[in-house]
C-alpha positions in Angstrom: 150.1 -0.7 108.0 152.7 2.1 106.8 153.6 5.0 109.6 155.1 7.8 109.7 158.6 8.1 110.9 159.3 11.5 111.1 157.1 14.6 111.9 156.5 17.4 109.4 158.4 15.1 106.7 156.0 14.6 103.6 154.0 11.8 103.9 154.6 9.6 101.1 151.7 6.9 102.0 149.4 9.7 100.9 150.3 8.7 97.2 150.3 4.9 97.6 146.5 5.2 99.5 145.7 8.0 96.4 146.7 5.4 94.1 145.3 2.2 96.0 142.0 4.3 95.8 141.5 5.1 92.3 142.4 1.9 91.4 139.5 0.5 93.6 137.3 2.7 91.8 138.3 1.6 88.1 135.4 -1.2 87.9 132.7 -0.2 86.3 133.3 3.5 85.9 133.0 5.8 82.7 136.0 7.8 81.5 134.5 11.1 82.8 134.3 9.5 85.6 137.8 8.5 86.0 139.5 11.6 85.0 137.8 12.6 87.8 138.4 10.9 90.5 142.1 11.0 89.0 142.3 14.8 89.4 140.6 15.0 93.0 143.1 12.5 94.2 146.0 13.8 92.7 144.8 17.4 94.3 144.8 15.8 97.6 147.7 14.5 97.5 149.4 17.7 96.5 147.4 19.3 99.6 149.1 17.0 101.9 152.1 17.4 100.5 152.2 21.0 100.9 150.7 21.1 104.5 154.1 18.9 105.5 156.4 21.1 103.2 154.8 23.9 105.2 155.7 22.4 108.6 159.2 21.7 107.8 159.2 25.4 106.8 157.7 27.0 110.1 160.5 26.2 112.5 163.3 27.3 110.4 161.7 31.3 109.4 161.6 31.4 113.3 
């Protein structure tokens, strides 16, 4: 299981579980289908990513 070491710091497992997932989801699915779930993860991961950027960011504007 992969953990996070240091708080606020971008959490790179995001990506590897975003990745993990789609390709769990490649069986069976139609094109359409995979574009999809391709774009959704890759938004998440970008949203978690920017919630940690954002952290890192907080304590040093104060």
């Amino acid at each position: 299981m992969l953990e996070r070491t240091d708080e606020g710091v971008c959490p790179y497992f995001v990506v590897i579980y975003c990745t993990e997932q789609i390709t769990s989801l490649l069986v069976n699915q139609s094109t359409r289908q995979l574009y999809l779930i391709i774009i959704l993860n890759y938004e998440l991961c970008i949203l978690n990513c920017s919630k940690s950027l954002s952290l890192i960011e907080e304590p040093a504007s104060k």
